[in-house]
C-alpha positions as CSV (number, residue, x, y, z in Angstrom):
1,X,0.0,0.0,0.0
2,X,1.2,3.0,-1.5
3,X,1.8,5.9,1.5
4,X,0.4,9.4,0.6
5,X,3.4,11.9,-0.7
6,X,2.8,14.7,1.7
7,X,3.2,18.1,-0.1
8,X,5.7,20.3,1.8
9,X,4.7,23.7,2.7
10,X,5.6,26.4,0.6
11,X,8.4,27.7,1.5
12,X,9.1,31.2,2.9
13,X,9.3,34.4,-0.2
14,X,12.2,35.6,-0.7
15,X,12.4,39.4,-0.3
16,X,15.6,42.1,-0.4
17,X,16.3,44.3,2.2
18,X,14.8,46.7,1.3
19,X,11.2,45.2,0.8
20,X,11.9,43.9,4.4
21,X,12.0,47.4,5.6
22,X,9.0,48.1,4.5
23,X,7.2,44.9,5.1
24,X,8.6,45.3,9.2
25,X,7.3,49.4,8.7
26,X,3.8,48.5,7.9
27,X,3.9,45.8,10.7
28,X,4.0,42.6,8.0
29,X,7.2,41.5,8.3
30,X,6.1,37.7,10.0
31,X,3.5,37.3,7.9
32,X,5.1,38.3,4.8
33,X,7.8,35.5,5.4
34,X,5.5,33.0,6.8
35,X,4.1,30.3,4.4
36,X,0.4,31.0,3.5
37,X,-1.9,29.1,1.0
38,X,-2.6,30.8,-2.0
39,X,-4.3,33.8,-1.9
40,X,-8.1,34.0,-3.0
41,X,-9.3,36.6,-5.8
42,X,-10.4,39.2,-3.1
43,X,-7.6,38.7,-1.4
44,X,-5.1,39.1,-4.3
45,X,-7.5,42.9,-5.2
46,X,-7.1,43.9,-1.6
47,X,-3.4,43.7,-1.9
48,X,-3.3,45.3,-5.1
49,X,-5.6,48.7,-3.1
50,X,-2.9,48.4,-0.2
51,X,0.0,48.5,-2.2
52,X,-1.5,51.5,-4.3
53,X,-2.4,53.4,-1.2
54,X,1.5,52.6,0.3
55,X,3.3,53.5,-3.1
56,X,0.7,56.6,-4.3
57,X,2.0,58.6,-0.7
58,X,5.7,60.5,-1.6
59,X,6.9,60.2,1.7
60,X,6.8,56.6,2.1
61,X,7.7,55.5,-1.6
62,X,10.8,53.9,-2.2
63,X,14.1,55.7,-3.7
64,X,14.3,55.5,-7.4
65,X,17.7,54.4,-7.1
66,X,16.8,50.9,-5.7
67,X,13.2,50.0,-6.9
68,X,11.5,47.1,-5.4
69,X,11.2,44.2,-6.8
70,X,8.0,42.0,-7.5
71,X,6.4,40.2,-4.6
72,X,6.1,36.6,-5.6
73,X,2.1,36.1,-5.9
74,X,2.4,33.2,-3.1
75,X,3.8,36.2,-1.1
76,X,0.4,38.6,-1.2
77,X,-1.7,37.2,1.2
78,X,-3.1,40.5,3.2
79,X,-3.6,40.3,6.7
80,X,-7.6,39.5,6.3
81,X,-6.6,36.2,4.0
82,X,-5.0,34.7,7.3
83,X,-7.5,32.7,9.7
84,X,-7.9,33.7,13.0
85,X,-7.2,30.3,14.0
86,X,-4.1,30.2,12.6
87,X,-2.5,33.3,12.9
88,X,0.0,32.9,16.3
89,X,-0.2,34.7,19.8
90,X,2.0,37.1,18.9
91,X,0.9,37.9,15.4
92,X,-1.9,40.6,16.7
93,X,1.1,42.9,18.5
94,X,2.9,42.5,15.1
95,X,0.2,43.8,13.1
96,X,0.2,46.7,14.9
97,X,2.2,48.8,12.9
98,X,5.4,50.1,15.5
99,X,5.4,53.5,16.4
100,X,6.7,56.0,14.0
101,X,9.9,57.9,15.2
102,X,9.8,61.3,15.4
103,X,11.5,63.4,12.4
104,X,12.2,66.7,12.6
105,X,9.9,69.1,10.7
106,X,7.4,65.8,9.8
107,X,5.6,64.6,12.5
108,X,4.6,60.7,11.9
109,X,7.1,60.0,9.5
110,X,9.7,57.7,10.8
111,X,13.1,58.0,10.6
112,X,14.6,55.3,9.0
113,X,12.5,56.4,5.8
114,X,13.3,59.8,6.0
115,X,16.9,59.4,7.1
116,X,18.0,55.7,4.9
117,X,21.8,56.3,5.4
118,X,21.8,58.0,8.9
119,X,20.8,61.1,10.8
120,X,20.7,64.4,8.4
121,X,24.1,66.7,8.5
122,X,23.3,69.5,11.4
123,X,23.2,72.7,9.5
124,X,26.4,74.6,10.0
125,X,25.4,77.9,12.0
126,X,26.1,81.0,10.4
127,X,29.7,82.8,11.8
128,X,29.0,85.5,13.6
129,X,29.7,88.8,11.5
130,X,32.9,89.9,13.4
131,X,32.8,93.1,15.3
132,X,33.9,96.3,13.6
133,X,37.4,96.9,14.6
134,X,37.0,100.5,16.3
135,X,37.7,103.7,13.9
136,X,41.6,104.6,14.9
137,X,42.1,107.6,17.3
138,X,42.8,110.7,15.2
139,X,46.8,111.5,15.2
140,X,46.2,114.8,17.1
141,X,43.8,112.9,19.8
142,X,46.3,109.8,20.0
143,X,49.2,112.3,21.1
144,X,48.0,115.5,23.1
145,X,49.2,114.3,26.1
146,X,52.4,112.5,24.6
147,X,55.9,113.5,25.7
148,X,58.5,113.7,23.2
149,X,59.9,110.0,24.3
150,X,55.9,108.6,24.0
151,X,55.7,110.5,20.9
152,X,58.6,109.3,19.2
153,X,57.2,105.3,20.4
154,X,53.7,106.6,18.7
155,X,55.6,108.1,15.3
156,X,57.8,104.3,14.6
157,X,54.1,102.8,15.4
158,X,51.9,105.1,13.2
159,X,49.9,103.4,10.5
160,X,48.2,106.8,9.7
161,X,48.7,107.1,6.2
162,X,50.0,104.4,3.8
163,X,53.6,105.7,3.6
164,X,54.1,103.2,6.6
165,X,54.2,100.3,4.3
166,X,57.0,100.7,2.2
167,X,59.6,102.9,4.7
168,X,62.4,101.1,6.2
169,X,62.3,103.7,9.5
170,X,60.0,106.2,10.6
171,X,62.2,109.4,11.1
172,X,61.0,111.3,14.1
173,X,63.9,114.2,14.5
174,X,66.4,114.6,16.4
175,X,68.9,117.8,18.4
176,X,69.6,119.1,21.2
177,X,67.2,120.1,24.1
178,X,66.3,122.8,25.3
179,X,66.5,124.2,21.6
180,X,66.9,127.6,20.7
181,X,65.9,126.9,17.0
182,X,63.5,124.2,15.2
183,X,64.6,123.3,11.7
184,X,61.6,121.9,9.5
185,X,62.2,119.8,6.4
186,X,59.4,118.1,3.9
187,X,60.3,114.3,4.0
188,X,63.1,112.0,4.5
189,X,64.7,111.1,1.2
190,X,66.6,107.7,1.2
191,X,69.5,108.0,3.5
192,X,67.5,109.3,6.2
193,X,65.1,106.1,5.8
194,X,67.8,103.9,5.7
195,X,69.6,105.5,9.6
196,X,66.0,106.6,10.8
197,X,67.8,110.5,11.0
198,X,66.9,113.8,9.6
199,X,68.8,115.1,7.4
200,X,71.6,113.0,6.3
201,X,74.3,112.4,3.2
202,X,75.1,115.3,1.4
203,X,72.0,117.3,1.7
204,X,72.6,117.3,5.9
205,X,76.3,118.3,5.4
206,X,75.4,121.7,3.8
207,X,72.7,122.1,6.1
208,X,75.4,121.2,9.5
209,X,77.8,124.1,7.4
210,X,74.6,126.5,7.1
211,X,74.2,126.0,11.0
212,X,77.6,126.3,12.3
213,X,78.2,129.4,9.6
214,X,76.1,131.7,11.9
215,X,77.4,129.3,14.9
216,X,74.6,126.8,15.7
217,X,75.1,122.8,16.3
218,X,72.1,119.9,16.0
219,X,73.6,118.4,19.1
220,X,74.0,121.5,21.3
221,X,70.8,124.3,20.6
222,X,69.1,122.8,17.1
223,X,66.5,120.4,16.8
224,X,65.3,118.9,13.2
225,X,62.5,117.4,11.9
226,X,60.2,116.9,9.2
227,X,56.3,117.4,7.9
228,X,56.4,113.8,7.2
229,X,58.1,111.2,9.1
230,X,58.0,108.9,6.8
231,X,59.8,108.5,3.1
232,X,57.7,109.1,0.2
233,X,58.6,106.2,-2.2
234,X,60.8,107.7,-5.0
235,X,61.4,111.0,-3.3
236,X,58.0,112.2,-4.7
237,X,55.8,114.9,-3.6
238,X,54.2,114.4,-0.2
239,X,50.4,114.0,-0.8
240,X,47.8,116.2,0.5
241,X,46.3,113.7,3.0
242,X,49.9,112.1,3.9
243,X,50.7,116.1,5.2
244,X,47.4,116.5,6.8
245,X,47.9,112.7,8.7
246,X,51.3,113.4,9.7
247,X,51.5,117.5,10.2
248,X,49.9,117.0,14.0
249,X,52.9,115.2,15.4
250,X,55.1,118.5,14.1
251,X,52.8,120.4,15.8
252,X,52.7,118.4,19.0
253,X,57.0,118.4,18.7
254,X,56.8,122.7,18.6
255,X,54.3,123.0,21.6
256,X,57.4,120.5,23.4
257,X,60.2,121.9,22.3
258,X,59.4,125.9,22.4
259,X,61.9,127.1,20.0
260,X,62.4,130.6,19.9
261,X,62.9,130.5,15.7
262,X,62.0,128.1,13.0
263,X,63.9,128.0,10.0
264,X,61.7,126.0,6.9
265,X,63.2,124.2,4.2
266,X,61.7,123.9,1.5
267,X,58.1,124.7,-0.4
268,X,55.9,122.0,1.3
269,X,57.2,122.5,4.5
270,X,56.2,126.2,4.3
271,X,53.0,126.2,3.1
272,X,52.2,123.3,5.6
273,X,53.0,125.1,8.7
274,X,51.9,128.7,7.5
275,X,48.9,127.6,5.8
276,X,48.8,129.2,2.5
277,X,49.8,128.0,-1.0
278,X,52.4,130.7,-1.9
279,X,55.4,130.1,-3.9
280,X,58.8,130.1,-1.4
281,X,59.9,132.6,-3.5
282,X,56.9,135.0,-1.9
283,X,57.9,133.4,1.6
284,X,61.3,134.1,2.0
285,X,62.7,137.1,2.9
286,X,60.7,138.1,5.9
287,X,59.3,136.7,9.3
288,X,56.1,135.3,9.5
289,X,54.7,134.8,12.9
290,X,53.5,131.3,14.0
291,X,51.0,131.3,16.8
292,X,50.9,128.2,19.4
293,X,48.0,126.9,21.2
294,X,49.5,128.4,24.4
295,X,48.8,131.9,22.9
296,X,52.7,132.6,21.8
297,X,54.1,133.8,18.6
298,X,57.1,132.0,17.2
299,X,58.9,133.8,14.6
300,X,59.3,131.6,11.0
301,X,61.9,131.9,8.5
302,X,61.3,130.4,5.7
303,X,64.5,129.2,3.2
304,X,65.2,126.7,0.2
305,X,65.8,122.9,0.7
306,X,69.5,122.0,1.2
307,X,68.6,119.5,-1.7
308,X,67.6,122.2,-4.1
309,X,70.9,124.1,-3.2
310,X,72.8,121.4,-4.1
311,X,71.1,121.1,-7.3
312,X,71.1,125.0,-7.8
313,X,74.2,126.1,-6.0
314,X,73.5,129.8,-6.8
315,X,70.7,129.7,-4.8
316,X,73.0,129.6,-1.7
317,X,73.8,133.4,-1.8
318,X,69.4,134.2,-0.8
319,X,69.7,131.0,1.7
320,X,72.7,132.5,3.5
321,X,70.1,135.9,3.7
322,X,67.3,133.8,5.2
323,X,70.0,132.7,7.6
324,X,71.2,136.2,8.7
325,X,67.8,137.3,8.8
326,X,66.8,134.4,11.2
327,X,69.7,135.4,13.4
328,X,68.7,139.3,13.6
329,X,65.4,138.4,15.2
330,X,67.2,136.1,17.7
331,X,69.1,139.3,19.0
């Protein structure tokens, strides 16, 4: 007597991992994998309306990177095709589909869907603008309290105008104190850059032989300086706003120093500390008087550059006038 072949059950669908995920999302996942008899017509339709209703939402369809694959048909049996009878204890908790993880911004939508290949980036906060660096202190605010040492500290640190970025060395004057007279230049040219002196080379020798000819000395009763402490680049002109940056520390120097004369060199110098446009030629030849904040009246003689001397030698007869004349007020 033959024995009856009995039929093994059917085994177990295979699914990806990604249909997993959604199978174990909508709460399916045992009964997906679980053998079930073939499904019935309504069955089959009611299957067809679920996975219409799961694939039609945005949210909750699949990348279109990695599209699902077909379900086997042995696979669709909906919840409703399985008896009660057979359906296991724990079945009714897995039908229940889990709760959904909060998301940020979508409420209900759970976060493996939203986030398939971890948490989202944080967004990177915006720097912080940075805070204004405060205006600089004007030259004649940073300094009206200076002494000459502070001052000199204040002129190798000044960023003023631009002329600090190409000098080698600020030149803030030097002579001896107290100082009888104040000599006033333009600018340093490129030997008084390189030594961080006034006056210097060839152009300081004639103006050390103008001194000592009506018997004065830089080191004993003669202080010099310049508009502009620092060297033009090529010798050029100074600028209007380079003189107008600069001209309060030469200020500052003769409210220190109280010189009883000043002997100017040169056409910017002049029109700088007298305050007029005039040609040196219109200048020279007489004494201008220079009041101070202190309500005094300095005398000002005003004379060619030892440069332009040495370039126009018969000039020197009129600048050995200027000099004389200086001298006469002095007694």
């Amino acid at each position: 007597m033959n024995q009856a072949t009995v039929a093994p059950p059917p085994a177990a669908p295979r699914v990806n991992p990604l249909q997993r995920i959604w199978l174990r999302e909508l709460g399916m996942e045992r009964l997906w994998l679980r053998p079930a008899p073939a499904p019935s017509r309504p069955a089959v339709e009611a299957q067809v309306l679920v996975s219409k209703a799961v694939f039609s939402d945005p949210v909750r369809a699949p990348a279109a990177e990695a599209p699902l694959a077909p379900l086997p048909a042995e696979a669709a049996a909906p919840v409703a095709a399985v008896p009660a009878s057979e359906t296991p204890a724990a079945a009714p908790a897995a039908a229940a589909p889990a709760p959904a993880e909060p998301a940020s911004g979508r409420p209900g939508i759970p976060a493996s869907i939203l986030n398939r290949t971890g948490p989202p980036p944080r967004p990177v906060p915006k720097a912080e603008a940075e805070a204004a660096p405060p205006p600089p202190v004007p030259v004649a605010e940073a300094i009206r309290n200076s002494t000459l040492e502070e001052m000199h500290g204040q002129v190798v640190a000044c960023a003023a105008c631009g002329l600090c970025k190409g000098r080698r060395n600020a030149v803030f004057g030097h002579g001896g104190q107290p100082t009888r007279w104040l000599v006033v230049g333009e600018a340093p040219g490129e030997q008084e850059d390189r030594q961080g002196q006034p006056f210097v080379g060839r152009s300081g020798q004639l103006l050390d032989a103008m001194l000592s000819s009506v018997s004065m000395s830089r080191e004993r009763d003669v202080f010099i300086t310049n508009v502009i402490k620092c060297r033009p680049p090529g010798n050029r002109n100074p600028k209007p706003e380079e003189i107008a940056a600069c001209s309060p520390y030469l200020m500052r120097q003769i409210a220190l120093l109280k010189p009883e004369r000043i002997l100017v060199l040169g056409r910017f110098a002049a029109q700088t500390l007298l305050g007029t446009d005039a040609t040196i030629g219109s200048l020279r030849g007489r004494i201008h008087p220079l009041k101070t904040d202190e309500g005094r009246e300095i005398p000002v003689v005003v004379s060619y550059h030892p440069a332009y001397l040495l370039r126009s030698p018969s000039e020197k007869a009129r600048a050995w006038q200027d000099l004389r004349l200086a001298v006469a007020q002095l007694a």
